[in-house]
VOBA-1610 file (N, C-alpha, C; in pm, whole numbers, padded with zeros to 5 digits, always signed):
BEGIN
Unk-00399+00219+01411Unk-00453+00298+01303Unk-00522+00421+01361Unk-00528+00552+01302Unk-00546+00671+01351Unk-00650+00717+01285Unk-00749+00739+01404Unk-00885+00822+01330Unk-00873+00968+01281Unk-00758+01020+01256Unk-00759+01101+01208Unk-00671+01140+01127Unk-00676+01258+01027Unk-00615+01241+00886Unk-00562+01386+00879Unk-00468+01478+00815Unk-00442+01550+00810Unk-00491+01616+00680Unk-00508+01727+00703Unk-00594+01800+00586Unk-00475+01838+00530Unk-00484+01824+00341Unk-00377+01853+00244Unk-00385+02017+00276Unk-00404+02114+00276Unk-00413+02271+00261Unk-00358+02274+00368Unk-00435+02270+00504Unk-00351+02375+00604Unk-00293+02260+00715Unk-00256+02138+00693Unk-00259+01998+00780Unk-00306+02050+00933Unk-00423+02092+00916Unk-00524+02093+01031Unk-00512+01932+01082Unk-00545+01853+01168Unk-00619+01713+01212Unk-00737+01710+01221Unk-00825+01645+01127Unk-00959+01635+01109Unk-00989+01470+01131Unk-01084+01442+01168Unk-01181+01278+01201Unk-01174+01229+01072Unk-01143+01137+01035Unk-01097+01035+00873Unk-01248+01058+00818Unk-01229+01121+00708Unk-01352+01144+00610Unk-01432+01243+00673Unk-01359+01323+00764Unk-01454+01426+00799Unk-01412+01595+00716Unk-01462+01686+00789Unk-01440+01859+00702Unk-01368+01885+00760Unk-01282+02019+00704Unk-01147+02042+00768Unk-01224+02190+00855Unk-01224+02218+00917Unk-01335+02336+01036Unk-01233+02476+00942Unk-01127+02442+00929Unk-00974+02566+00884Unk-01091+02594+00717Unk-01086+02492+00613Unk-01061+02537+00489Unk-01189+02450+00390Unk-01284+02424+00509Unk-01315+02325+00412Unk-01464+02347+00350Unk-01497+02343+00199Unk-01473+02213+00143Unk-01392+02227+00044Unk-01260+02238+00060Unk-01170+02226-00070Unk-01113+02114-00038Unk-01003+02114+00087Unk-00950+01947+00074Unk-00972+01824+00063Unk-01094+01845+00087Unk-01143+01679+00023Unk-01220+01637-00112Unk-01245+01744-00149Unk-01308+01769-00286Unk-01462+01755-00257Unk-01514+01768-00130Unk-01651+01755-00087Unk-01708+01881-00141Unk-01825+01887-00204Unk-01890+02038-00207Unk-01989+02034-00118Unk-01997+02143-00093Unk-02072+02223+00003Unk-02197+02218-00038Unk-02305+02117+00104Unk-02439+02128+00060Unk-02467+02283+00017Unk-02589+02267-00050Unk-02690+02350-00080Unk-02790+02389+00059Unk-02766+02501+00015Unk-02852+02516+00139Unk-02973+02630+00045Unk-03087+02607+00134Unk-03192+02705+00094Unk-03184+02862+00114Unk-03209+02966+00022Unk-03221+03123+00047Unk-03276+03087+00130Unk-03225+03212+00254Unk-03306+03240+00336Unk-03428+03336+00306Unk-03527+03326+00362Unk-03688+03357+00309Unk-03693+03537+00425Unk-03742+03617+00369Unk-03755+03758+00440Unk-03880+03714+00495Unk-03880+03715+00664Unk-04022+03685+00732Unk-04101+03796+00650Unk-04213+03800+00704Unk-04312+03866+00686Unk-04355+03981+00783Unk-04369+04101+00729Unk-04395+04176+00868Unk-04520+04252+00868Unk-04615+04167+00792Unk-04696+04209+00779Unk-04785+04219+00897Unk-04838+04281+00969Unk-04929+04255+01144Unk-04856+04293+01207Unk-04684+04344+01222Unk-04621+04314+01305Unk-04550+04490+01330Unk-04608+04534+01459Unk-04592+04669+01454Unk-04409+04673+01529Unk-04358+04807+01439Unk-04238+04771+01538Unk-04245+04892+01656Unk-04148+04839+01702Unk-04153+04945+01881Unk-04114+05071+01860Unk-04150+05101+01945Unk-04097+05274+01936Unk-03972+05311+02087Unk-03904+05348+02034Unk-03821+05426+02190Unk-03901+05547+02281Unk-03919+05485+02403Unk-03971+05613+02470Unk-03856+05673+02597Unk-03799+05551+02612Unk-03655+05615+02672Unk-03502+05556+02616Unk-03400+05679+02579Unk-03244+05572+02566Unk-03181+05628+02637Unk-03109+05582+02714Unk-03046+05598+02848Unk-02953+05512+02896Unk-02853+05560+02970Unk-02736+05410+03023Unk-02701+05443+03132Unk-02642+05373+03260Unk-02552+05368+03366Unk-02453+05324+03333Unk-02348+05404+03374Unk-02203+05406+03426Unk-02190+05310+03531Unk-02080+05292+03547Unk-02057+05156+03655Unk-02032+05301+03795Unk-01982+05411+03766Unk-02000+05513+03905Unk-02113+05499+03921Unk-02276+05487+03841Unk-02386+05549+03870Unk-02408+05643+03818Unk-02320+05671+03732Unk-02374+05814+03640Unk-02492+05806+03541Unk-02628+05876+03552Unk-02757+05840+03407Unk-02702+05927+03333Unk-02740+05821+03184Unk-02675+05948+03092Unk-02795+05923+03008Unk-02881+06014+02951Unk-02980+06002+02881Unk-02999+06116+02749Unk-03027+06038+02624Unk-03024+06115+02495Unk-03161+06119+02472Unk-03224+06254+02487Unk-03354+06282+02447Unk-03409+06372+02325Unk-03297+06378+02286Unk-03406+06391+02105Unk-03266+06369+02022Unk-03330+06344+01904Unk-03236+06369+01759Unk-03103+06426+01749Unk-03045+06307+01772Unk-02871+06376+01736Unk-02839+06448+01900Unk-02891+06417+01999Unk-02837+06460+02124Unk-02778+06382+02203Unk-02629+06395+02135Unk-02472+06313+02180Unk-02456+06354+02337Unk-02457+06281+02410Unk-02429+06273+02543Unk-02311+06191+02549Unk-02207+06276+02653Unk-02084+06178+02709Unk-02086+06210+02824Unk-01996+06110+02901Unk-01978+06133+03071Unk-01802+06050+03062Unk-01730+06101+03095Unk-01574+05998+03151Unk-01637+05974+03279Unk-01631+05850+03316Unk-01631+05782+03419Unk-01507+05795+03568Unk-01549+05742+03662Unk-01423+05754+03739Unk-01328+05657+03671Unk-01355+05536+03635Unk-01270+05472+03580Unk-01199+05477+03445Unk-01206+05650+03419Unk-01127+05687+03333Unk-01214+05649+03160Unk-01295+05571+03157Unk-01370+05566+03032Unk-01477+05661+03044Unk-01479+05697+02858Unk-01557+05779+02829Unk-01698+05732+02770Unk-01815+05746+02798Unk-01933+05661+02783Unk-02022+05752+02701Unk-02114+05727+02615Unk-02155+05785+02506Unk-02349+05732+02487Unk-02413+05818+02467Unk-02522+05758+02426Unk-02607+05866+02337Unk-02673+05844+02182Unk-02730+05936+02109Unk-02850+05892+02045Unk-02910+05959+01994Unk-03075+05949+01906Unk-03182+05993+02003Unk-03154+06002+02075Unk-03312+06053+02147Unk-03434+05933+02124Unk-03502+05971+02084Unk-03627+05886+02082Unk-03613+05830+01904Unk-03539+05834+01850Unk-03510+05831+01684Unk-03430+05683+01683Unk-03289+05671+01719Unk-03259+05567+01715Unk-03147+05548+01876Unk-03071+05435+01844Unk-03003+05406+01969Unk-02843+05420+01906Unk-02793+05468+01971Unk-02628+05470+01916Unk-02530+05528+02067Unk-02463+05431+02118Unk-02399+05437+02240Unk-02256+05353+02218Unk-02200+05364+02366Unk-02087+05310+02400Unk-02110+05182+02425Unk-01964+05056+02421Unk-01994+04979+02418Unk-01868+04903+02499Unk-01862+04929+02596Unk-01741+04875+02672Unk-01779+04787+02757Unk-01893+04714+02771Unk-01946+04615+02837Unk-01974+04639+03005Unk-01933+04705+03079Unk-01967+04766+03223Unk-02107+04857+03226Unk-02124+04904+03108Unk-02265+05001+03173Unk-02374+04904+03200Unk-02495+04980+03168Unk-02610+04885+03244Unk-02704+04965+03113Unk-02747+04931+03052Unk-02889+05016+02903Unk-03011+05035+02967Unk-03016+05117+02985Unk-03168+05156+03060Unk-03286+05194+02950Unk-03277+05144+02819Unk-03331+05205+02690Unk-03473+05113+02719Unk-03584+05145+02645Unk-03703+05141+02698Unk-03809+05142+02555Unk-03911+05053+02534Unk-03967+05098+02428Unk-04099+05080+02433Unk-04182+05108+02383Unk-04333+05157+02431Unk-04434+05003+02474Unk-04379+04914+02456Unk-04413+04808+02486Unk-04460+04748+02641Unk-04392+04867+02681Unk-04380+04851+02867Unk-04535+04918+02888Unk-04546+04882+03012Unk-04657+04911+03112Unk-04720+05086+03100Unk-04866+05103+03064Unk-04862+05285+03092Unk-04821+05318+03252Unk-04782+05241+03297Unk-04734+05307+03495Unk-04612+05323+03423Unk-04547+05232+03343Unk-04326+05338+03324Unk-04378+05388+03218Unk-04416+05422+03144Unk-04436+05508+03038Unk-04479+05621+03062Unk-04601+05642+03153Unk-04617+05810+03249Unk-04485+05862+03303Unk-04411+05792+03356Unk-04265+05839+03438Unk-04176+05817+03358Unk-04153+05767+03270Unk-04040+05778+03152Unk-04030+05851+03046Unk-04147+05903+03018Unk-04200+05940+02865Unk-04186+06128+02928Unk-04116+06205+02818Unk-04151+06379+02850Unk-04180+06490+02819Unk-04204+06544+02835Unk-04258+06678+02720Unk-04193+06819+02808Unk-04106+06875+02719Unk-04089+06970+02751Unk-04169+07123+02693Unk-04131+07215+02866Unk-04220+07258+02916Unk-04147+07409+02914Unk-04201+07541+02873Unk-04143+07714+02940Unk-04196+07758+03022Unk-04274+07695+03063Unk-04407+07721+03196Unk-04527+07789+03164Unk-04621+07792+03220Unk-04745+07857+03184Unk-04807+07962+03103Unk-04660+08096+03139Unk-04657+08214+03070Unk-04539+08184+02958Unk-04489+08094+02947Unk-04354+08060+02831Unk-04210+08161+02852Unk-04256+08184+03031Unk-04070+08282+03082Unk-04059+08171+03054Unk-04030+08106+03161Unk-03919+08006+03221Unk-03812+07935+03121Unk-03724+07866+03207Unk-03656+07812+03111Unk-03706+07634+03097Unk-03641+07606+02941Unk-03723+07457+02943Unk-03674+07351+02993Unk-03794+07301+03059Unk-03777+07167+03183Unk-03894+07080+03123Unk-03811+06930+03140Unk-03839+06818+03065Unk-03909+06757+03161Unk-04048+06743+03161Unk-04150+06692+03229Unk-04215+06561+03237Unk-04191+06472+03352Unk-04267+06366+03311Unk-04392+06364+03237Unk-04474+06296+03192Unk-04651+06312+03129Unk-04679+06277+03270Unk-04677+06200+03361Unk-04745+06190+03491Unk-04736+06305+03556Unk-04693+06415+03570Unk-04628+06534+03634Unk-04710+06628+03569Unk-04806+06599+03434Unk-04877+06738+03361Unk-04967+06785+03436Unk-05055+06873+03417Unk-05172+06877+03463Unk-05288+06843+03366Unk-05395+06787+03410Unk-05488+06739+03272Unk-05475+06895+03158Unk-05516+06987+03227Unk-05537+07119+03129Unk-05420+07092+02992Unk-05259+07092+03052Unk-05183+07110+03027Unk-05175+06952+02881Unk-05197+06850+02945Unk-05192+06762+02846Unk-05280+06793+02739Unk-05446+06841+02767Unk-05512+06836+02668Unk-05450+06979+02596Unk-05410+07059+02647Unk-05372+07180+02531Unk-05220+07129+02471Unk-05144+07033+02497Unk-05085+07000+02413Unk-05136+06917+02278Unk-05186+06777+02358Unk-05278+06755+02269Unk-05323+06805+02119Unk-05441+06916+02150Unk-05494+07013+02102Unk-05377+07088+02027Unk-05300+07137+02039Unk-05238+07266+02021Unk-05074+07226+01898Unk-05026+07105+01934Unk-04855+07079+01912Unk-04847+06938+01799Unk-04775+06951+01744Unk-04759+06818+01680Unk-04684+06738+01785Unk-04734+06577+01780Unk-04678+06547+01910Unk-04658+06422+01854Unk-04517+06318+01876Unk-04483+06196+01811Unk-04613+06131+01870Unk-04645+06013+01786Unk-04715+05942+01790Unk-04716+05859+01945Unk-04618+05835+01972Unk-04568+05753+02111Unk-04602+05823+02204Unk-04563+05978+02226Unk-04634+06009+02316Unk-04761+06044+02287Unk-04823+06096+02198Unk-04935+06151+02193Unk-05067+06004+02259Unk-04963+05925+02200Unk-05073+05750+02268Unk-05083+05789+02436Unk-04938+05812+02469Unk-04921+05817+02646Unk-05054+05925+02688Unk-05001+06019+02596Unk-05012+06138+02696Unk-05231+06117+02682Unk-05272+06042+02561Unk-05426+06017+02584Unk-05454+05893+02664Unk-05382+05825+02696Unk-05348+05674+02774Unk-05387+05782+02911Unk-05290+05896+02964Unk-05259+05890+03104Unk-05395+06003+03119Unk-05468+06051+03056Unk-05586+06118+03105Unk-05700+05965+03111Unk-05714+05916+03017Unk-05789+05765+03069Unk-05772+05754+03189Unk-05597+05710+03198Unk-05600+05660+03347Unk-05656+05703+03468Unk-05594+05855+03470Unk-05654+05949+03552Unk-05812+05923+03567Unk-05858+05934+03442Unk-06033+05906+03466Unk-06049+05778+03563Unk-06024+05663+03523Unk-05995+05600+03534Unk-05987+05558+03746Unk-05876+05609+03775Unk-05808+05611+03913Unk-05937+05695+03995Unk-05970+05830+03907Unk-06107+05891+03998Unk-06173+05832+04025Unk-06231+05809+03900Unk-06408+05658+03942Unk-06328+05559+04045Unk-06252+05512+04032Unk-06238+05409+04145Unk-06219+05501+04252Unk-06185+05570+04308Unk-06182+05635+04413Unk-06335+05660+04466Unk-06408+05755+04359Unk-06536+05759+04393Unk-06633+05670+04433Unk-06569+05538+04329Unk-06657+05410+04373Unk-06633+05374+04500Unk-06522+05396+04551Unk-06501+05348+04706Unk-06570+05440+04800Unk-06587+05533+04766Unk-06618+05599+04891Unk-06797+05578+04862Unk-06857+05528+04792Unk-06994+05546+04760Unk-07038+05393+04880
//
């Protein structure tokens, strides 16, 4: 005698009195527990993250990094694929061919990668130059507090960029304390 039974619809082989995995619950005339709505957690307390870096590796080693809004970055690879990464600090939207490596980053991390990840671009002192994307560890205090002061600045960095003058304070006194 055979523990198993063939399902009338698609004669799958199912365990005698068991569900057919293909079609079921029609062939046996079993209905389908009830199951409970699922309930929307609560997000109340619950801050969400912010992007301070989106970025990917290529399996060559190529960084490919999207730093603001709608700034579509591609690279073809040596291996002939074309690799993609966009949103800047807004959202994440990339390639997905399973070889890269996501180097994407969100404010949750340490202020030591957030000084070196996080950037503000810069025309230089007199506003010639051309613009270069500056670490916040790389500012000069002057330079942070007149941004600060002066720019509307996302919230994420504006946290860093008052985080990394703390620090700075911070790193002095201990210095001073040592030498006292």
């Amino acid at each position: 005698m055979s523990r198993y039974e063939e399902c009338n619809i698609c004669r799958t082989n199912v365990i005698q009195g068991g569900m057919c995995p293909v079609c079921w619950p029609v062939p046996f005339g079993i209905e389908k527990p009830k199951q409970e709505p699922l309930k929307a957690k609560s997000t109340v307390g619950v801050r969400k993250m912010k992007l301070i870096r989106n970025a990917l590796q290529t399996p060559d080693g190529t960084l490919i990094e999207s730093t603001h809004r709608h700034d579509y970055v591609t690279h073809t690879d040596a291996n002939g694929k074309t690799y993609c990464i966009d949103g800047g600090l807004s959202y994440v939207r990339s390639s997905a061919h399973g070889d890269e490596v996501y180097l994407t980053l969100y404010d949750n991390e340490p202020h030591e990668v957030q000084r070196v990840v996080l950037k503000w671009g810069t025309y230089g002192k007199n506003g010639d130059q051309p613009l270069t994307l500056v670490p916040i560890a790389e500012m000069e205090d002057e330079h942070l507090e007149a941004v600060l002061d002066r720019f509307h600045v996302s919230d994420v960095r504006r946290a860093a960029m008052t985080k990394e003058l703390e620090y700075r304070q911070n790193v002095l006194n201990m210095y001073y304390d040592q030498e006292e």
